[in-house]
C-alpha positions in Angstrom: 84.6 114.7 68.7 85.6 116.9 71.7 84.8 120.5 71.8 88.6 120.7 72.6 89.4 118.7 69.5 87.0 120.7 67.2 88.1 124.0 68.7 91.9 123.2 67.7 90.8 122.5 64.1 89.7 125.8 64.3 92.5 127.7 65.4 95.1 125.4 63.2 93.4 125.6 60.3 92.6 129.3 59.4 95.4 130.7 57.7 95.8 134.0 59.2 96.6 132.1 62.5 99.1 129.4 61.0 100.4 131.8 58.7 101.6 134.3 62.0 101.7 132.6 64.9 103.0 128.3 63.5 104.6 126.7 65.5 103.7 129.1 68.3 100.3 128.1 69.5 99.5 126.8 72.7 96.6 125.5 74.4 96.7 126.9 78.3 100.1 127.0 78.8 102.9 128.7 77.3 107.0 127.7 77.9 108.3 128.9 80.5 111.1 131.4 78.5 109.2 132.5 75.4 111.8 134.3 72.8 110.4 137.7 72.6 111.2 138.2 68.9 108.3 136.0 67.9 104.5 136.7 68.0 102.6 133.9 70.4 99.3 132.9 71.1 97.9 130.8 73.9 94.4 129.8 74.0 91.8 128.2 76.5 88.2 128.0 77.3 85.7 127.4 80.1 82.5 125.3 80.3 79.7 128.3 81.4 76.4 125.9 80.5 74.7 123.1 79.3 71.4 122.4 78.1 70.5 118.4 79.1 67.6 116.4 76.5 64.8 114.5 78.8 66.5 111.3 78.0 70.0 113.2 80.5 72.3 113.5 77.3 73.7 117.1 76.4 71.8 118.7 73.5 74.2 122.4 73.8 76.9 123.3 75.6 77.9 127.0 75.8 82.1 127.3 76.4 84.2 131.0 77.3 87.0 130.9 75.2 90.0 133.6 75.3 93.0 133.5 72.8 96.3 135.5 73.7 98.4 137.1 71.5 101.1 137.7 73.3 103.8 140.3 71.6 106.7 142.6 72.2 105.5 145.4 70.3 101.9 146.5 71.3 101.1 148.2 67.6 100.8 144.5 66.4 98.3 143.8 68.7 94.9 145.4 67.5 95.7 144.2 64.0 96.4 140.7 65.0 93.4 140.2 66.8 91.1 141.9 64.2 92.3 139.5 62.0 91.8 136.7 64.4 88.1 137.5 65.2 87.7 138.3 61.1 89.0 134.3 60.6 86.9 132.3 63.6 83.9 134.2 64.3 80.7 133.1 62.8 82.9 129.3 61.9 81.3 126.2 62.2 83.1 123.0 62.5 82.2 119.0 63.8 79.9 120.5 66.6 80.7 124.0 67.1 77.7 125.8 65.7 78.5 129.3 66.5 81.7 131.4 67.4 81.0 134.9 68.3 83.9 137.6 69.5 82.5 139.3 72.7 85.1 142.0 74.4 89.4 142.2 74.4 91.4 143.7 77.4 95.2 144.9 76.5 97.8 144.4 79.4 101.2 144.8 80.1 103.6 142.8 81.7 106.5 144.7 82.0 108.8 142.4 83.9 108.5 140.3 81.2 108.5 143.3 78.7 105.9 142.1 76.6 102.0 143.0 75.7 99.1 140.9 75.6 95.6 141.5 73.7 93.3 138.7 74.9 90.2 138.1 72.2 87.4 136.7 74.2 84.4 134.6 72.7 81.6 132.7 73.3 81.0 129.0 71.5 77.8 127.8 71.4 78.8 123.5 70.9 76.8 120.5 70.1 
């Protein structure tokens, strides 16, 4: 599988995650008018390295990945991301070996009058 596919599995399988966010997940981008009353989260990830075997195939990729949670009401936010790095960090799953929580940033978009915590990581992927 593809470390998009595994990371997915991830996401839409820990509970915490489908349990607050269902059917509200999205992978880069989110819809263009997003109803405000609902908690999102909108996720990507970045290719930063990759160690090659002698033979030229990939033995270990390293990937950035940041997950969103995008809310109207910033007192959510540090809860709902604690319990999104408690869920995925340390998971394993097809080839991701490692999932480690690295920093957040909050910000503020008020013309949009909504909050954002973004969770970064770094994946370690065979």
């Amino acid at each position: 599988m593809a470390f998009l596919d595994d990371m997915r599995d991830v996401l839409v399988n820990d509970a915490y995650i489908i349990a607050n966010f269902s059917p509200r997940i999205y992978f880069q981008l989110l819809p263009v008018n997003i109803d405000k009353q609902y908690t999102w989260m909108r996720w990507g990830f970045n290719k930063t390295s990759q160690i090659d075997c002698i033979g030229g195939s990939v033995a270990q990729s390293s990937y950035d990945l940041f997950i969103d949670v995008i809310s109207k009401s910033i007192n959510e936010l540090p809860i709902m991301g604690d319990q999104i790095i408690e869920g995925i960090q340390g998971k394993t799953y097809g080839g991701i070996v490692n999932i480690k929580f690295t920093n957040n940033t909050y910000s503020n978009y008020q013309e949009k009058d909504i909050y954002v915590n973004t969770l970064n990581f770094t994946v370690t992927y065979n």
